[in-house]
C-alpha positions as CSV (number, residue, x, y, z in Angstrom):
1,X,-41.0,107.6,-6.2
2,X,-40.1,108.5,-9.3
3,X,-38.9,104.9,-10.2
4,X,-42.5,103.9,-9.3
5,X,-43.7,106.0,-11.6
6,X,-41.4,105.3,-14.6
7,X,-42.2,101.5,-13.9
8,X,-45.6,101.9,-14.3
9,X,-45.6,104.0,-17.4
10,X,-43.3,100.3,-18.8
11,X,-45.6,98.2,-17.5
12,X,-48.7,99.8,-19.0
13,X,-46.5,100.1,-22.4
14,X,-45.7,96.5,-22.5
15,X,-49.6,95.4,-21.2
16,X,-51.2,97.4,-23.6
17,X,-48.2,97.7,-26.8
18,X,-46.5,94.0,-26.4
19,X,-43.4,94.4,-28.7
20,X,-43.6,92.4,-31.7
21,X,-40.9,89.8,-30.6
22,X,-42.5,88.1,-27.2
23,X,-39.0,86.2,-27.0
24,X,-36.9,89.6,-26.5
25,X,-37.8,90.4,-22.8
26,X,-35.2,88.6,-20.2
27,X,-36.8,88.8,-16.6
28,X,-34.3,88.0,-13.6
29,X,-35.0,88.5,-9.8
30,X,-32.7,90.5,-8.1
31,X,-31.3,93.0,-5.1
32,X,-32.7,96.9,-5.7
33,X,-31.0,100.0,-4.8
34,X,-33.4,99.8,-1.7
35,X,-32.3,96.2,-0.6
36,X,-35.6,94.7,-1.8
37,X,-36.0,92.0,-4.3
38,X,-37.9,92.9,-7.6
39,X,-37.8,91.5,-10.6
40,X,-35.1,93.1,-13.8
41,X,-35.8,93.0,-17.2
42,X,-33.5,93.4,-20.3
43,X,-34.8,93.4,-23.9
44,X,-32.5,92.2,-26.3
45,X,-31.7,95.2,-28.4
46,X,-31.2,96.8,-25.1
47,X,-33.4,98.7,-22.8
48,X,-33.3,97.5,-19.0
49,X,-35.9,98.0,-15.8
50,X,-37.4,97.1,-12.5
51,X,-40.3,95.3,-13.4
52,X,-43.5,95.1,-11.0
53,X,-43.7,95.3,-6.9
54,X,-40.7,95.0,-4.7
55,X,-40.7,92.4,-2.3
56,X,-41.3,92.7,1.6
57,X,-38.6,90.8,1.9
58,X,-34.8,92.5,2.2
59,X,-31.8,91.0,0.9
């Protein structure tokens, strides 16, 4: 739950306060902790997190 809530609060930062460097953000899809996909994403000068809805779908 709280990693719900922590990816909202970084999705409502990044909607609403888009970093100055649009290029920096590097989005893969891959396996959460809870065997879901869900998309990961990496800024350049560091700074990584689950981005968005997991899937229905286990992997």
């Amino acid at each position: 739950m709280l990693d719900k809530i922590g990816n909202l609060g970084t999705l409502l930062l990044d909607r609403f306060l888009p970093s100055t460097d649009a290029e920096a953000l590097s989005c893969t899809v891959q396996c959460n902790s809870r065997h879901h996909w869900q998309e990961f994403c990496c800024r350049d000068g560091g700074g990584c997190y689950w981005r968005g809805d997991e899937s229905i779908n286990r992997c």
